[in-house]
Each structure stands twice: as structure tokens, then as C-alpha cells.
N, C-alpha and C positions, 0 to 999 in steps of 0.2 A: 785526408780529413783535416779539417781546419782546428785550431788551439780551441775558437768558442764550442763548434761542436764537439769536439774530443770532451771539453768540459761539463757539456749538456750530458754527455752519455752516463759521466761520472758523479752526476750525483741526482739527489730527488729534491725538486724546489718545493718545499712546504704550502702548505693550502694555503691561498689570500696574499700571497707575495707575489713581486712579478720576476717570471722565471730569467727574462732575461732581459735586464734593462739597460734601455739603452747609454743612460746615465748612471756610471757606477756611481755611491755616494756611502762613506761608513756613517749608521744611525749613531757608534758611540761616541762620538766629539763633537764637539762646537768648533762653527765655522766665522771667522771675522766678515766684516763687512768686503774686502777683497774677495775672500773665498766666495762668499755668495755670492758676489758678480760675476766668478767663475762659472758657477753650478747654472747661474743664470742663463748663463750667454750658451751653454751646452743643452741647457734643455729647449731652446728657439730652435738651435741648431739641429738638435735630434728630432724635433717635433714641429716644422713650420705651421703644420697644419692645424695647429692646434692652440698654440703659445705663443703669446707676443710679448715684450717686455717694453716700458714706456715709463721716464721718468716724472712722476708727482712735481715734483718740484727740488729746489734745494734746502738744505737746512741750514742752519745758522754758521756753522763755518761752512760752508758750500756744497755739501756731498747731496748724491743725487739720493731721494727716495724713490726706491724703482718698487713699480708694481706689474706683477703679473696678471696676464690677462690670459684665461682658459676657456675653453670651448673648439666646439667643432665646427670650424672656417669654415666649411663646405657646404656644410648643412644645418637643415631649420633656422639660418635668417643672418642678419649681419649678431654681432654680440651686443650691444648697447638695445638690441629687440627682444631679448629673449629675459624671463626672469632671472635675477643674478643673484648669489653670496658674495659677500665682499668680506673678508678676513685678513684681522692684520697683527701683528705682534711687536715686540719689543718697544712698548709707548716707553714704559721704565727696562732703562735699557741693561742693569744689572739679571733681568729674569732673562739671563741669554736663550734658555732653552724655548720660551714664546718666539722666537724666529726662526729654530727648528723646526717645530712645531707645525706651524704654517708654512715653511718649507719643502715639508714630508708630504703634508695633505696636496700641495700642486705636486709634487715627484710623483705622489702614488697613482693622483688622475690620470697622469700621462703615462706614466710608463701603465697601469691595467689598461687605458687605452688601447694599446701600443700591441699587448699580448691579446688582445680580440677580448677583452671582456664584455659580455655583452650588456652587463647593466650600464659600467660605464662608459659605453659606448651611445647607450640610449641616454644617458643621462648629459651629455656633453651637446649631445643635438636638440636636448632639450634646455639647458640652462648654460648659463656663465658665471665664469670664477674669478673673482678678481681678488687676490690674494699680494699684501705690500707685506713680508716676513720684516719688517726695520724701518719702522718708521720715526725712529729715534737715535739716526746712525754714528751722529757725534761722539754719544757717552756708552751708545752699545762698542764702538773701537776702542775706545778710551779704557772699558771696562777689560780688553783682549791687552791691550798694548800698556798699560802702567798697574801700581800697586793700586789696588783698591780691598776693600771690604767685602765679602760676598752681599751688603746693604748698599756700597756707595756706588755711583756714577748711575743713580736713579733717575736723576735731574738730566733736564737737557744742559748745555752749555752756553747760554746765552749767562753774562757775568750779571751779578748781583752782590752787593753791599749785604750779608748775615748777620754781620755783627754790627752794622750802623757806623763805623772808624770811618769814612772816608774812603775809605780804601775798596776792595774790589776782588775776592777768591784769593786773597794774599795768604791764607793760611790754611792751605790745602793738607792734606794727609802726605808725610814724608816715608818713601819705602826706603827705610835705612840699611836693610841689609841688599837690597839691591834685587831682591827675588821675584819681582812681580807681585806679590800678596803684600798687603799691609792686615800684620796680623796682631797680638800682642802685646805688650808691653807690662813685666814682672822685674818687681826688684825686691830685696831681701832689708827686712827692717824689723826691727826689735816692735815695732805698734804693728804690724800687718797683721791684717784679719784672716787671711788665706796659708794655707796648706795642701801640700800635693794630697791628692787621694791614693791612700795604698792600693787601694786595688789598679790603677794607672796614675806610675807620675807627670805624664802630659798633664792632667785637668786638675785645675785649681776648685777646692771646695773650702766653702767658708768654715772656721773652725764653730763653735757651741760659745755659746755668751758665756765671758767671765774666764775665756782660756787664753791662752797668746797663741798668736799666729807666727808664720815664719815669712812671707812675701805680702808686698802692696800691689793692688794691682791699678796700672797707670793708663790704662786706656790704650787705646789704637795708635799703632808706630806715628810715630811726628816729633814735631821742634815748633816752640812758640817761636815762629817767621816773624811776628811783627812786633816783637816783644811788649806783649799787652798781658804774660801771665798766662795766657791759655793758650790750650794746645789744639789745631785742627778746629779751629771754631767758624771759620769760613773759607768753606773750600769753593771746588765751582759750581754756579750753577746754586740749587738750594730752594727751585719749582720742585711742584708736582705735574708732570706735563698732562694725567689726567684727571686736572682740576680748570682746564683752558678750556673745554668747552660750551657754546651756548644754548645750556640750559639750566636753569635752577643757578645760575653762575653766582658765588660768593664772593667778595674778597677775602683778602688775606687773613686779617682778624676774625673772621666766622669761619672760615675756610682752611685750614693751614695749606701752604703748598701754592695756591691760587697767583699766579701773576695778574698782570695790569689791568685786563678785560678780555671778556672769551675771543679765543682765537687770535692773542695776541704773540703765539708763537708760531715761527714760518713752519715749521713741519706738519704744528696741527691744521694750521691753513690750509697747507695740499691737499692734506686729506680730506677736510670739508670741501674744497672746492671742486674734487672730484667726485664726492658722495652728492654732493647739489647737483652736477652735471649729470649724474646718471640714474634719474627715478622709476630705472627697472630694479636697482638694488632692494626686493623684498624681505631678506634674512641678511644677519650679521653676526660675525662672530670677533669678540677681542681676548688673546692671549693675553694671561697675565700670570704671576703665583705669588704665594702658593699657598697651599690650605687643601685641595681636592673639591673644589666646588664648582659648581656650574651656576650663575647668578642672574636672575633677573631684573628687571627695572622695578620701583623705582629705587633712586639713590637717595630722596629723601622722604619722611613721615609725610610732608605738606602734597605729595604729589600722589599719593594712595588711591586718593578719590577718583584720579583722571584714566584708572588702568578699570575696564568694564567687564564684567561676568566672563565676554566674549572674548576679549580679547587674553584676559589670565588663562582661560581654558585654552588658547593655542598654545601661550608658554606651556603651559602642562602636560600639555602633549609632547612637546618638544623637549622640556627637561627630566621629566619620566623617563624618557627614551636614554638619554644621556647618561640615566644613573645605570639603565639598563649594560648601556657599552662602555662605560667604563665604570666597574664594580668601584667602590670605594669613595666616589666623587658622590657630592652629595646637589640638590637642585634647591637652590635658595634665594631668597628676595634679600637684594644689598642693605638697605637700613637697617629691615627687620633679625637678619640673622648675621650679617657683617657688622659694618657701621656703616655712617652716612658718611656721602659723597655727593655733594655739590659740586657741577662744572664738568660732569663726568661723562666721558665720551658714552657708553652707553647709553645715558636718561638723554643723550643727546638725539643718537638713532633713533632709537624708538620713539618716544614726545614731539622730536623736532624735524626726524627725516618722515617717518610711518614706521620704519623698519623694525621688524622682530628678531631683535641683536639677545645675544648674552655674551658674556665675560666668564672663560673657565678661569679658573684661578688652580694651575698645574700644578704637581706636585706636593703630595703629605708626606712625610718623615716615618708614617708609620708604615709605608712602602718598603722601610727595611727590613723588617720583620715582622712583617704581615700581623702589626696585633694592632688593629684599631677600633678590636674590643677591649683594650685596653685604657683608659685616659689617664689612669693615676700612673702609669708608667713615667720612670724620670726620662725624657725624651735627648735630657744632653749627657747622659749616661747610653744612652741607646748608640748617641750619635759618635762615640769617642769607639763604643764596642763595633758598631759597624767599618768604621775605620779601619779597626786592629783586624777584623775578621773576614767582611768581605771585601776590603779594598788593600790590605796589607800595608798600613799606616801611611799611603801613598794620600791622604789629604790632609795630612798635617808636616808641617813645617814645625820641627824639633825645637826644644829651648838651646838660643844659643848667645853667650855673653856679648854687651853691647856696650862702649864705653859713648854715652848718651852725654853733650855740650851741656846741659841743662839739670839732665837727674842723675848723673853721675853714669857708675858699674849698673846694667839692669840686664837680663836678659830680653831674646827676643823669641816667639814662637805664638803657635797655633792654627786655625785652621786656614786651607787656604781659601780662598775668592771666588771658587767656582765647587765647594762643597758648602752644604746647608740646605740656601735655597735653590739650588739646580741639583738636577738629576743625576748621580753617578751612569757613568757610562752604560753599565749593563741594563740599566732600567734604562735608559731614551726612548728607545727604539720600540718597546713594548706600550708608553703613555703615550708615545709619538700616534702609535699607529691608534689606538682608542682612541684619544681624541680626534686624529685624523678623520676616521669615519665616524665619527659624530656629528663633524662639520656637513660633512659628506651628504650625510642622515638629512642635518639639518635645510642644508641645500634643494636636495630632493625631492623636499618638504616646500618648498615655494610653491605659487602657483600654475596651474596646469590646465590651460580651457581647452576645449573643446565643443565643437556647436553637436549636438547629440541628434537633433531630429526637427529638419524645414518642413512642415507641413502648412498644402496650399490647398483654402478653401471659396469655392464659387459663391460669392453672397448675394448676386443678383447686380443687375445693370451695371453691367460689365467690369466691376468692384470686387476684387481678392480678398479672401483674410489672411495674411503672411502671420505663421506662430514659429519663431525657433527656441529650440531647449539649448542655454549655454552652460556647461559642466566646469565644474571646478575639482577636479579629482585625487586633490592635496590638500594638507591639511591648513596652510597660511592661507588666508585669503586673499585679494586682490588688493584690499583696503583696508587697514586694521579699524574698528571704531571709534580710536582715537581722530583718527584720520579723517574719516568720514565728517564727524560732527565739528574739528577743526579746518576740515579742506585744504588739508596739507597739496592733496595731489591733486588732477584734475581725473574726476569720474572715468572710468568705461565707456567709450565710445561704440558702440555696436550701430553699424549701416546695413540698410536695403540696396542694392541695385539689381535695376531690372525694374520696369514701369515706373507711374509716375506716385510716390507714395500721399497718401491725404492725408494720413495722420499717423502715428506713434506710439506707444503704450507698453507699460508694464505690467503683465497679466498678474494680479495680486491675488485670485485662487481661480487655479483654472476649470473646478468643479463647476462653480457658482458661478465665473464670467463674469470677475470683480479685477474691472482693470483701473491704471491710471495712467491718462493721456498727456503727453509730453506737450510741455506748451514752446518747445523749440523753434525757429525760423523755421528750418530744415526738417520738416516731419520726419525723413527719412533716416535722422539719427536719432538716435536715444539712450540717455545719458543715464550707464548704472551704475548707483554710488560705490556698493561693493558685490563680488561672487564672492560668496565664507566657501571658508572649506568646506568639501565635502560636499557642496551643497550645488544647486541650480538658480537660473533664475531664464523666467519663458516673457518673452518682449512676442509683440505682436504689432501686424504693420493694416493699413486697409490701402487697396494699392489699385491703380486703374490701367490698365492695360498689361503689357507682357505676359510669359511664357515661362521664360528661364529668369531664378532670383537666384542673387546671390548676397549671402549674411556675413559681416566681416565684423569681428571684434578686435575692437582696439586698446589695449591695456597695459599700463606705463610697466607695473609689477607683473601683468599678466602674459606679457608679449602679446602679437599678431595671429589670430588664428582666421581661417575662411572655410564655408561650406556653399554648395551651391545645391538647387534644386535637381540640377541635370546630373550632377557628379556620384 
């Protein structure tokens, strides 16, 4: 008996996991931009049939942005035909676990693939995935390999002047004790406001007005590098990479964050240039955190008006769902319940592609102790006890004396870079998989045609009436109505063949025999603006000779579908 089977006998793989995948992967760690090329290049290998891997482009110091591409090669059509998800993560590359994330959701496709699931096995023949887990791979390594902040290496690395000197990232964050975290900095002064809290002396709390304190606290480890008096005041970078795109696009001064002009950085380029190239992508999803929220469009007040009855009721659907699979997460509109955001990949999807995108924003704090009936709870008291309790003070870096060029004797400590806003290890794997199959959901959720019923009637001298029912059996529809009434994309194609067609028409109620006639070259085509969810729509043809017809719908979000009358 072999070591896996011997293994299989010895234990019971939980419901919803894949028993035996072919890609081993731990959900409790973060992986670097290496490491996922690893995971990458194994799951091609384990799954040709499935997965393909193809670089976006490069980014600003050169690294590839690689995007995976999912579905079943074999079947139901080439992938650029079929309705798509496209999902991507790590835009700010400090929220490491957005690349996870997206990660998990292709590992999981493949390997339930892989163990005969049958949903998604149907699911794969019916859609595709195109999922880029790092599309910000510069300051997501940067964030793995030097000290940062669990805040910093947010920005991409294209350099920028922050402070207006001339100069260019010259006064970066210095990790003085050498540990990888820049956490810190306490020193001990007759005017200091701060004191240890007896109940933990890691956490500084401010003393009661009118008392003396015993520590000053000096900010985030560093050295004034350019001797201008301040410390860490222009490090690199110092965008918002999701303020680059075009829509709603701000400058800088309205905007914070905003560089030059949308799509003025090469990463977000890729990804536009691939999102342009492919107008089956119907749903989008971007990783971001943290908060617990699932968000919709728009990102600003001014754009309210352009989101219609119809199209909020698909978000609705869809983020319902959401709140439904991951308990905790809340379904909310960016300006209204966030803030605004100008230049924001999302109002970009949606507004500028058709697409019916949201933005999770991962991970709440009150994940640690499950009270988020709670909100008067002190949350950085929460986050010092979680530490000591369920992590056994393994995220914090201890006070430890620092003989600083600048501010003399100070100590150095606190939390580390990958505690805060990222998930401790034991939680990944459980948000991973929620959101996972959210995505999933979401996907699902595209659309889905089918031609439902070809009916052929004799109308005299020697003249057919061709009626087919086209079904849309999801909830997205083929066109959002943003779309339609801007003609982002090009209509629904639905063809006759089979005799010679005279004319054209959309049956507008098939009771009454209230049609409207296509005023096309080509009678035989007829152009529909959208299939909604859930819903049908009956075209009709008047046709002079033949036998056997056949109805083909052609649809950028909807894929390829054909029925014949003989079939």
C-alpha cells in the first residue's frame, strides 16, 4: 500500500475540502511573490487541463504580473467564449492576505475539480476564471523581505518627491534593530504623556490631564536621512495605486493618493489592457482590507444617479448572498457607507467595463473574539489581549534599549508587520475559504443562455414564422443597464440559418403579436440589447424556404450557445 493511500485510510477529510489535493499548500502563512510562482507553476503542472498561467505584463522594477486562467480546456468552448470572473488582489500590497485569498479561490477550483465535484465540474465547463492573486508585486516583496509597518509598502514603487526637497524616497523607514518589522519608538522623559498600562507593560496609554507621564512616544523606527529635522517623511513610492484608474479620475489635491493620469502606472495598465481584451469578463471581484465588508459601486456621490433600479437589484442579490457566506461581512455602497474614492478600480469595472465587480475589504479585529456586538469595546486593548492569549505574544516584538544617533537612549518595540491588518494564521484559512466561495457564488452568478424552444410556423406562400425562447438562467445579465444605454459593449447577436430570412424582429408580447422589426442589412441577425437575469427574451424570423433551422446566440458576457430545429 502506498504512503498516500496508507494516509487516505487514516483519516476523515472534512466536508467541502479536497480529500486529496494534488497541490499541497499550508492556508496558515503568507506566501512571497517566489513562493507563488512556485504554487503557480505546480498547479499548471497538476492540472493542464484546466489552468494556464500567462504573464499581464511587467511592473515598474520588472517582475512579471502573472495571471491565472481557469476553466475546462476541453469543454464548452475555447475560455475567452465562455462568461468570465476575473479576480484580483494585492492592488496595496501591505494587505498580503488579498493574494491568499485569490490564491485559495483558484487552489480550491482545481483541486474540487480534481476530486469529481460535480458542481464544479459543471461550473468550470460553463465559465472562466481569471484570477492575478499580485498585481502590485514590487511593495507586496518589499513588504515580505525589509522592515515595514503593518500600513507601509501600500504604494507601488515608482519614486516620488513627498516632501517636495529635490530629492526622491531618501527618507525611507530605517529597521534599526535589524528584525524585519519597523515598529516603535519610546523614550523615557520627565514631559512624556505616556505610561505603561498595569494591566500589560508592552502598551503605552496616555496618562489623565494635569499628571506626568514617564515615556515620549517618537514615532515609527527611523533616522532623519536627509537632515531636514524629520523623521520617515518620504519614503518610497507615496500613490495610491487604487486612485490610477479611469473613472471618476481625481488629481492629487481632490484625490489624495492619485498620480499623474489614470493608468498612469504600468501594473494598472496590464490589468486594464487585459480587462479591455476580454468582454466576456461579466463579474469582478477585488481583494482588499480590512473592515469585513463587501462594497459596491459607486465610489463617488456624483455618480448615484448612473446606477438604475435594475442594475442595484443585481448587486443585491449578490451582496445578500455574501453577507449570507461570510457571517460578519457587511454589503455596502463605497461613498455612502466608506468614503469616496475617485480613480477607483471598481467604479472603473463597473461604469467603464459593464462589469458587476465588488471590492471585499477582509478581515475585522472583532474576528478575535467574536464580539461585534460589541463597538464600544477598546479594540487596541482587544488586540494586545489577543496577542498574550491566542497567539502567545508571538506578534509583538518586546521593548528593547536603542542607542538612537539622533534622540539619544530610547527603546525599541511593538507590534509586528504582519499583525493588525492581516489575519493571524489560525483564522486564514476559514475567511480564505468564505470569501473563496463567494467569489465562487459570484461567478456562478454570470450569465447563462440557453435557446429554450424553436417553434416553426406555415404562414402561407411558402413563408415560415421562425419564434425562439432565449433563457438567461442567472442572475447578471448579459448587459448591465448602465451598458446598454452607454453601449459599452456590442448587443447580442442571435442568427437564423436555414432558408432565406425576409425579416427580423423582437416579439414584445407574445400574447398580443406586438413585435419590433429589425431594421438590420442582414434580416437574419437581430441585435439584443440585453437577456436580465432570470428572464427570456422570444425573437422571431419570417423565412422563405428550408426545413431544418438553426438559432445561434452570440454574446460577448453571455458566451456562444446553438439550438437547432432537427436536434
Amino acid at each position: 500500500m502506498s504512503a498516500l493511500a496508507q494516509r487516505a485510510e487514516n483519516v476523515l477529510t472534512a466536508a467541502g475540502s479536497p480529500p486529496n489535493p494534488k497541490v499541497q499548500i499550508s492556508w496558515n502563512r503568507y506566501h512571497d511573490e517566489t513562493a507563488l510562482k512556485e504554487i503557480y507553476d505546480k498547479m499548471v503542472k497538476a492540472h493542464p487541463d484546466l489552468v494556464s498561467l500567462q504573464s499581464l505584463g511587467k511592473s515598474y522594477e520588472g517582475r512579471d504580473i502573472w495571471l491565472l486562467t481557469i476553466t475546462d480546456k476541453k469543454n464548452g468552448g475555447p475560455h475567452h467564449r465562455k462568461p468570465a470572473m476575473y479576480i484580483d488582489g494585492g492592488i496595496h500590497a501591505n494587505e498580503i492576505q488579498t493574494s491568499e485569498f485569490a490564491l485559495y479561490t483558484a487552489w480550491y477550483l482545481l483541486e474540487m475539480h480534481a476530486n469529481d465535484n460535480a458542481f464544479v465540474k459543471e461550473l468550470l465547463v460553463d465559465k472562466t476564471f481569471y484570477i492575478a492573486p499580485s498585481i502590485n508585486p514590487d511593495s507586496r516583496d518589499y513588504f515580505f523581505h525589509f522592515g515595514n509597518t503593518q500600513h507601509s509598502s501600500r504604494t507601488g514603487r515608482v519614486p516620488l518627491d513627498n516632501d517636495r526637497d529635490g530629492l526622491v524616497d531618501e527618507d525611507d523607514f530605517d529597521d534599526l534593530n535589524g528584525d524585519g518589522h519597523i515598529t516603535m519608538m519610546r523614550r523615557k522623559s520627565p514631559y512624556g504623556q505616556f505610561i505603561e498600562d498595569p494591566t500589560d507593560p508592552r502598551r503605552m496609554i496616555r496618562v489623565p490631564a494635569g499628571q506626568k507621564g514617564v515615556y515620549e512616544l517618537l514615532g515609527n523606527e527611523g533616522l532623519d536621512n536627509d537632515g531636514d529635522g524629520l523623521v520617515n517623511e518620504d519614503g518610497v513610492g507615496g500613490y495610491d495605486p487604487n486612485r490610477d484608474w479611469g473613472w471618476s479620475w481625481q488629481p492629487n489635491f481632490i484625490q489624495r493618493g492619485a498620480y499623474k493620469y489614470p493608468f498612469s502606472l504600468p501594473e494598472n495598465r496590464a490589468v486594464a489592457d487585459f480587462i479591455l481584451s476580454h468582454p466576456n469578463i461579466a463579474a469582478g471581484q477585488n481583494f482588499h482590507n480590512n473592515g469585513g465588508m463587501i462594497l459596491r459601486p459607486p465610489g463617488g456621490a456624483e455618480d448615484e444617479p448612473l446606477l438604475t433600479r435594475q442594475d442595484i437589484s443585481v448587486y443585491d442579490a449578490i451582496g445578500r448572498k455574501g453577507e449570507e457566506l461570510i457571517p460578519g461581512y457587511r454589503y455596502l455602497i463605497t461613498y455612502k457607507d466608506l468614503y469616496s474614492v475617485y480613480g477607483g478600480q471598481l467604479d472603473w469595472l463597473f461604469f467603464g467595463r459593464g462589469v458587476f465587480a465588488v471590492c471585499n475589504e477582509l478581515w475585522m479585529s472583532n474576528m478575535l473574539y467574536n464580539n461585534a456586538n460589541s463597538p464600544s469595546a477598546d479594540r487596541q486593548a482587544e488586540q494586545y489581549s489577543a496577542d498574550k492569549f491566542l497567539l502567545m505574544e508571538d506578534a509583538f516584538v518586546p521593548w528593547e534599549p536603542f542607542d538612537h544617533p539622533q534622540y539619544g537612549e530610547i527603546e525599541i518595540g511593538g507590534f509586528k508587520k504582519y499583525y493588525g491588518r492581516n489575519h493571524p494564521g489560525f483564522l486564514l484559512e476559514m475567511d480564505a475559504h468564505r470569501n473563496a466561495v463567494f467569489t465562487i457564488y459570484h461567478g456562478y452568478e454570470t450569465p447563462k443562455l440557453s435557446i429554450d424552444n424553436i417553434e416553426v410556423k406555415d404562414v402561407g406562400n411558402g413563408i415560415k414564422e421562425v419564434t425562439a425562447v432565449i433563457m438567461n438562467e442567472r442572475v447578471i445579465p448579459t448587459h448591465s443597464a448602465h451598458d446598454v444605454r452607454h453601449k459599452i459593449e456590442v448587443p447580442n447577436i442571435v442568427t437564423l440559418e436555414g432558408g432565406t430570412a425576409l425579416s427580423g424582429m423582437i416579439v414584445q408580447n407574445v400574447d398580443f403579436g406586438f413585435t419590433q422589426e429589425q431594421n438590420n442589412s442582414n434580416p437574419a441577425e437581430i441585435q439584443v440589447s440585453t437577456i436580465n437575469g432570470h428572464s427570456h427574451v422570444t425573437v422571431r424570423w419570417l423565412v422563405k424556404g428550408g426545413n431544418n433551422y438553426t438559432v445561434t446566440v452570440d454574446s460577448k458576457k453571455g458566451g456562444v450557445v446553438s439550438k437547432s430545429t432537427g436536434s
